[in-house]
C-alpha positions in Angstrom: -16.3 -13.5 -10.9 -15.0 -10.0 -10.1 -14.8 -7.0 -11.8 -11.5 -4.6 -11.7 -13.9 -1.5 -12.3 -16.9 -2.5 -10.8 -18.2 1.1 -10.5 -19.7 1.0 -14.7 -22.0 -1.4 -13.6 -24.5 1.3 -11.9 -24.6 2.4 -15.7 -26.8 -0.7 -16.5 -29.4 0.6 -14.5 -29.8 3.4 -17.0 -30.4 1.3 -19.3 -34.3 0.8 -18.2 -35.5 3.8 -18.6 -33.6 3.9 -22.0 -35.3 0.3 -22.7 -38.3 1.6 -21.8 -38.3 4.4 -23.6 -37.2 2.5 -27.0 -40.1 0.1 -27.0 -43.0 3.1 -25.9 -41.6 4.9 -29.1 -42.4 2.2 -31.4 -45.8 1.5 -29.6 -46.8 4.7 -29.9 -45.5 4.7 -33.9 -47.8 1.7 -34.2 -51.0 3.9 -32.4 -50.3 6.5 -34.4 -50.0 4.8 -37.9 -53.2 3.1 -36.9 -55.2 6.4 -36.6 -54.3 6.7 -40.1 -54.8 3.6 -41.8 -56.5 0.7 -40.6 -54.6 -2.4 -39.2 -56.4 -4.8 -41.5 -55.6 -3.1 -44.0 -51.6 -3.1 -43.3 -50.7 -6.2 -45.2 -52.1 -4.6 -48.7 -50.7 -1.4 -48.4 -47.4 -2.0 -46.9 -46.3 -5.7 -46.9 -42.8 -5.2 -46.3 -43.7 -3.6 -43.0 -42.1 -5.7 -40.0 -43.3 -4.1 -36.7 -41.1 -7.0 -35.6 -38.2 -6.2 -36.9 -37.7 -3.0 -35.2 -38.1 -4.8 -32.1 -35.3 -6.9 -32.7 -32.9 -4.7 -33.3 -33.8 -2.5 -30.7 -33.2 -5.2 -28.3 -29.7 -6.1 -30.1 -29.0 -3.0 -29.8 -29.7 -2.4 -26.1 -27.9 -6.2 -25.0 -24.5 -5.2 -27.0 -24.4 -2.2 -24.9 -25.1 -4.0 -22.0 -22.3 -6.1 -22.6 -19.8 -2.6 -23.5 -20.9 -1.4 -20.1 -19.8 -4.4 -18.6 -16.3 -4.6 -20.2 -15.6 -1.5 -19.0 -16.3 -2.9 -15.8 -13.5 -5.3 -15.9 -15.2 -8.8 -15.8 -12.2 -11.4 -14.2 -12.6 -15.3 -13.0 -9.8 -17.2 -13.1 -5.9 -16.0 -12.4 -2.4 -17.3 -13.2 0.9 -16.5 -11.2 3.3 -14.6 -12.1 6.8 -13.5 -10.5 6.0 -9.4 -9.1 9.6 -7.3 -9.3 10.5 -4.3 -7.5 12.6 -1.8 -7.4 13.3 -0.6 -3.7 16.6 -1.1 -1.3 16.4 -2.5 2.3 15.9 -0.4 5.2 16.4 -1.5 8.7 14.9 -0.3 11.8 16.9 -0.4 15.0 14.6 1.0 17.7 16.3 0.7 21.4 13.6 -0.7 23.5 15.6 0.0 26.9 14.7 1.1 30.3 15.5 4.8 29.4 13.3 4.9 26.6 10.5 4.9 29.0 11.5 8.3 30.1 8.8 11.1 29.3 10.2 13.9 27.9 8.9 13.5 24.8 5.3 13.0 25.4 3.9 10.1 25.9 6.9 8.4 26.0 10.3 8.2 23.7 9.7 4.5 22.4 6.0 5.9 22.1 6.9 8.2 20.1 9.3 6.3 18.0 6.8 3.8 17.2 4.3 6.6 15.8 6.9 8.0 14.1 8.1 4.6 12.2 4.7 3.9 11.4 4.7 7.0 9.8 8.4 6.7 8.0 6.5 2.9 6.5 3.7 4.5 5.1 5.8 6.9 2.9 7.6 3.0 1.5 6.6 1.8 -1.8 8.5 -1.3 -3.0 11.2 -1.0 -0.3 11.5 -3.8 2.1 11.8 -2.8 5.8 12.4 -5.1 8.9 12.6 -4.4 12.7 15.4 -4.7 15.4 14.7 -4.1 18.7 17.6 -3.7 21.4 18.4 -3.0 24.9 21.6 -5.2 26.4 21.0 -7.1 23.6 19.8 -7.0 20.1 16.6 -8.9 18.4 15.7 -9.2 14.8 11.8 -8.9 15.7 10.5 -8.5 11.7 12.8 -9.7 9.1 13.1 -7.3 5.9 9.7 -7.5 4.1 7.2 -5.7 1.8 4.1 -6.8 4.0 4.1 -3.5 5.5 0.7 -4.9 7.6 2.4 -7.9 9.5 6.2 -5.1 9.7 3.2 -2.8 11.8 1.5 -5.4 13.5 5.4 -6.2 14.9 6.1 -3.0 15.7 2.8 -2.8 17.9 3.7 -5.2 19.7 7.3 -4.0 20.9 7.3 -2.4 24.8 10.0 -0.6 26.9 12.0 -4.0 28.3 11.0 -5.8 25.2 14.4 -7.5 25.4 15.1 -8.8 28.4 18.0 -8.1 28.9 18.8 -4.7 30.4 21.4 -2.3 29.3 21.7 -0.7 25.8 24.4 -2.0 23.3 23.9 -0.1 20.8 27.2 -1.6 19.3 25.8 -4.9 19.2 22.6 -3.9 17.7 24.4 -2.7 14.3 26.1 -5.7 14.0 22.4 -7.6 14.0 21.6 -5.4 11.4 24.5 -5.9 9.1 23.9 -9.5 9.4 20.2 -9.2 8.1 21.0 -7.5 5.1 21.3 -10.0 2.0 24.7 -10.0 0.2 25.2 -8.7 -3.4 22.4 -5.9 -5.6 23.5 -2.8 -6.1 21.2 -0.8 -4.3 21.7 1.1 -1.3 20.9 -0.2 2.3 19.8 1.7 5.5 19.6 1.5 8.9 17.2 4.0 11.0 18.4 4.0 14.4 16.2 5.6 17.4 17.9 6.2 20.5 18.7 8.1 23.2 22.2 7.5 22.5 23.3 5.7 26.4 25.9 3.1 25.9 26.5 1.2 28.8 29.0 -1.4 26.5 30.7 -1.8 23.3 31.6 0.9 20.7 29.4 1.9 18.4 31.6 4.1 16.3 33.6 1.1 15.7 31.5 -0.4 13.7 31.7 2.9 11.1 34.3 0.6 9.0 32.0 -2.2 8.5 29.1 -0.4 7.5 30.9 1.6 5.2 32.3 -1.3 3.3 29.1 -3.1 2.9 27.5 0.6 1.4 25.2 1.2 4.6 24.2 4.1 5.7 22.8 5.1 9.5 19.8 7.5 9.8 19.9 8.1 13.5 17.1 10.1 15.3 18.3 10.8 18.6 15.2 10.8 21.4 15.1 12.5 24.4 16.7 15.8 25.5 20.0 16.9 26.8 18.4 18.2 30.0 17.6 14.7 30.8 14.4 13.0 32.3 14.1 10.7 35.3 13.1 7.2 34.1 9.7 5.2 35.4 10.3 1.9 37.0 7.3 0.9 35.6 3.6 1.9 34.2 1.1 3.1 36.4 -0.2 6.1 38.2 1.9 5.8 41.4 4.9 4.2 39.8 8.4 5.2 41.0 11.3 6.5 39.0 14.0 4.0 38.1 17.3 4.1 41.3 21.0 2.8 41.2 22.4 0.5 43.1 23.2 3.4 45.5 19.7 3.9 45.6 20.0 7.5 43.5 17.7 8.4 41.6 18.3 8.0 37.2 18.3 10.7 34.8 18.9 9.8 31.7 19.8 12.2 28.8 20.1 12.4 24.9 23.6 11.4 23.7 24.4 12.9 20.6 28.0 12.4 19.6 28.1 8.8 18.5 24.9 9.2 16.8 26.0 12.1 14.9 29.0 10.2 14.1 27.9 7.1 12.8 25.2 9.3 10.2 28.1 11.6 9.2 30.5 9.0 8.2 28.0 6.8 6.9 26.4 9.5 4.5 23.4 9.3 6.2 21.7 12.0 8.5 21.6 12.9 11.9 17.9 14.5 13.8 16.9 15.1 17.2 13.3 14.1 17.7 11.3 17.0 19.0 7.5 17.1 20.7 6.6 18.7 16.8 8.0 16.6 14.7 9.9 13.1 15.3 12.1 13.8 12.3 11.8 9.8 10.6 9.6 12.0 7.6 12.7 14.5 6.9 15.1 11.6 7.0 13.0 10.0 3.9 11.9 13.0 2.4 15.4 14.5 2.3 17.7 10.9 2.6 16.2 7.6 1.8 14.1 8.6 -0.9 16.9 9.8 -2.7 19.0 6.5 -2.6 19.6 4.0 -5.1 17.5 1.4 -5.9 17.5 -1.9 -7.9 15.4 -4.1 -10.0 15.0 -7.5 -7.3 13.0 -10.3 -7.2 9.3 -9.5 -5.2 7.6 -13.0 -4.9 5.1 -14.9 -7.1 2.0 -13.4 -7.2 -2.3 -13.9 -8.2 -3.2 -12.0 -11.3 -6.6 -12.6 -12.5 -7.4 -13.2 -15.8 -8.9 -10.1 -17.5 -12.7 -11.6 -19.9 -13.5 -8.1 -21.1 -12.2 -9.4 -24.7 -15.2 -11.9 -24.9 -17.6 -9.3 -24.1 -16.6 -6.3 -26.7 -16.4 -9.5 -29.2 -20.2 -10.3 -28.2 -21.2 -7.2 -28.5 -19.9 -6.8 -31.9 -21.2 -9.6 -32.9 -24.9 -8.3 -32.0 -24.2 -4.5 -33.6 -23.5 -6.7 -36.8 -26.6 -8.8 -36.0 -28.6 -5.5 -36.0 -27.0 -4.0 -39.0 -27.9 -6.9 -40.9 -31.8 -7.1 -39.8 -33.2 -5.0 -42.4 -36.4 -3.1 -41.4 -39.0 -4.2 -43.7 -39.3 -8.0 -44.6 -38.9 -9.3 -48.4 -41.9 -8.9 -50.4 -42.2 -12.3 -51.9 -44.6 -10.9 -54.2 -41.9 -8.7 -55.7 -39.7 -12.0 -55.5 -41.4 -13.4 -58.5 
C-alpha cells in the first residue's frame, strides 16, 4: 500500500488525546452522577440509562474519522496501465565535442560550459523530448530523442573534448545526423540547438539551410568562444601543452559567427554568443523554443495506481450511520408492556 498524500496521516496522532479526552469525559460524568445518587440505586431510577451506549458511539465516532483522515491521505495498492500523452516537439542537441572546444576562454572550458548550460536548457523541458549529438570530424547520435531527462543527463555527463574520434569539425555533417533523427509526420515544430565555435574544416553548413527549412526545423545556435581567439590544450593536466600544426605553430582558434548566424536567421530560429555570465541556452527557450508549436503525441504506457479512498469514506459512513442509530438510553422493557 501507498498513500498519494501521505502527509494526513500525522493527523491520526491527534486523535489520542482527542480519544482520551472523550472517554475521561464520560468517566468523570459517571463520578459525578454518582456523588449524587447512588449506583445501586441507578437501575430504579433511570433504567433506560446505558453508560454503554455512549461508549459505543463515541468510539464509532472516533474510527469513521480515522478512516476520513486516511482517505484524505490517498490510500493506493494495486495499478493498471494506461497510455501517458504529451504535448511537446522534439529538440535536438548538437554539441561539437572537437579539439577546439577544449580551448579556455570561457572558463572552465567551452564544452564545460556547454554542458552546464544544456543541463540547464533540459531542466526548463516539460513534455518535450530532447536527444544528444555530439560531433567533431564526424557526427554521433549519443541519446536518441526522449523524455527520460535522467538517462538524456547521465549521456551528456559522459561526453569529453575528443569524444568522437575522429578529429576535425563537420559541422555540415552533423545537421544532416540530426535531420535523420527527427521522426516524419506531427505537426509540431522541431529544433536543433547547436553549440559551437563555429570552425569548419569540411563541408558547408549553410547548405543544408534548404533541407531544414523544408522539414520545418529550426537552428538555435550558441556560438562559444571569442573572436580574439584562445590557444587550444593538447590535453588535461597541469603542464599540458597547447595544441601545434603540422608546421609545428602554435593553434588559436576563434569564434566563427557567420554561418551560425546564418543557419538561425534563415531557419527562424536565434543566434547567441555564449558569454562568462550567461551561456545564452535559457534566453533561446525563454524567448524561442517555448514559444513553438506543439502537438498532442503518443508518450508510452504508463503505472497508475489504483486510488481505495472510495472504500474508506463508504466505511466511514457506514459507522456515522451506525452511531446515529445507537440511541442513548436502552428500551425500557417495562414501558414495552
Amino acid at each position: 500500500m501507498q498513500f498519494g498524500h501521505p502527509e494526513w496521516l500525522y493527523a491520526l496522532w491527534g486523535l489520542l488525546p482527542l480519544a482520551w479526552a472523550g472517554f475521561a469525559l464520560l468517566n468523570w460524568r459517571e463520578r459525578r452522577l454518582a456523588q449524587l445518587v447512588a449506583p445501586k440505586l441507578w437501575p430504579t431510577l433511570a433504567p433506560e440509562r446505558s453508560p454503554a451506549r455512549r461508549r459505543v458511539r463515541l468510539a464509532l465516532w472516533l474510527v469513521a474519522v480515522a478512516l476520513l483522515i486516511t482517505a484524505l491521505a490517498r490510500p493506493q495498492w494495486g495499478f493498471r496501465w494506461t497510455d501517458v500523452k504529451r504535448r511537446g516537439l522534439d529538440i535536438l542537441v548538437v554539441l561539437d565535442t572537437s579539439r577546439s572546444m577544449g580551448a579556455q576562454d570561457i572558463k572552465p572550458n567551452r564544452l564545460q560550459r556547454a554542458k552546464w548550460g544544456v543541463r540547464d536548457l533540459v531542466g526548463k523541458l516539460q513534455g518535450d523530448r530532447a536527444g544528444l549529438i555530439a560531433f567533431a570530424g564526424a557526427s554521433y547520435a549519443a541519446c536518441p530523442l526522449t523524455i527520460d531527462y535522467a538517462a538524456f543527463a547521465a549521456m551528456l555527463d559522459d561526453v569529453y573534448v575528443g569524444f568522437v574520434p575522429r578529429g576535425g569539425t563537420a559541422i555540415a555533417q552533423a545537421l544532416d545526423t540530426a535531420i535523420r533523427s527527427f521522426e516524419s509526420g506531427g505537426e509540431a515544430d522541431r529544433a536543433i540547438v547547436l553549440i559551437t565555435d563555429g570552425e569548419d574544416h569540411e563541408g558547408d553548413p549553410v547548405g543544408r539551410i534548404p533541407d531544414l527549412k523544408a522539414k520545418n526545423i529550426r537552428v538555435y545556435a550558441v556560438g562559444v568562444g571569442t573572436t580574439d581567439g584562445e590557444l587550444i590544450p593538447e590535453e588535461a593536466g597541469a603542464h599540458a601543452g597547447f595544441l601545434k600544426d603540422r608546421a609545428g605553430n602554435v593553434v588559436k582558434s576563434t569564434l566563427r559567427e557567420d554561418a551560425l548566424r546564418r543557419l538561425a536567421v534563415e531557419t527562424g530560429g536565434a543566434y547567441v554568443r555564449a558569454t562568462p555570465g550567461d551561456f545564452g541556452l535559457e534566453r533561446i527557450y525563454d524567448q524561442g523554443i517555448a514559444q513553438l508549436k506543439r502537438d498532442e503525441q503518443s508518450g508510452r504506457l504508463s503505472q497508475i495506481a489504483e486510488e481505495r479512498y472510495p472504500w474508506f469514506v463508504g466505511a466511514a459512513l457506514v459507522l456515522l450511520l451506525a452511531e446515529a442509530l445507537v440511541g442513548l438510553r436502552r428500551r425500557n422493557p417495562e414501558a414495552a408492556k
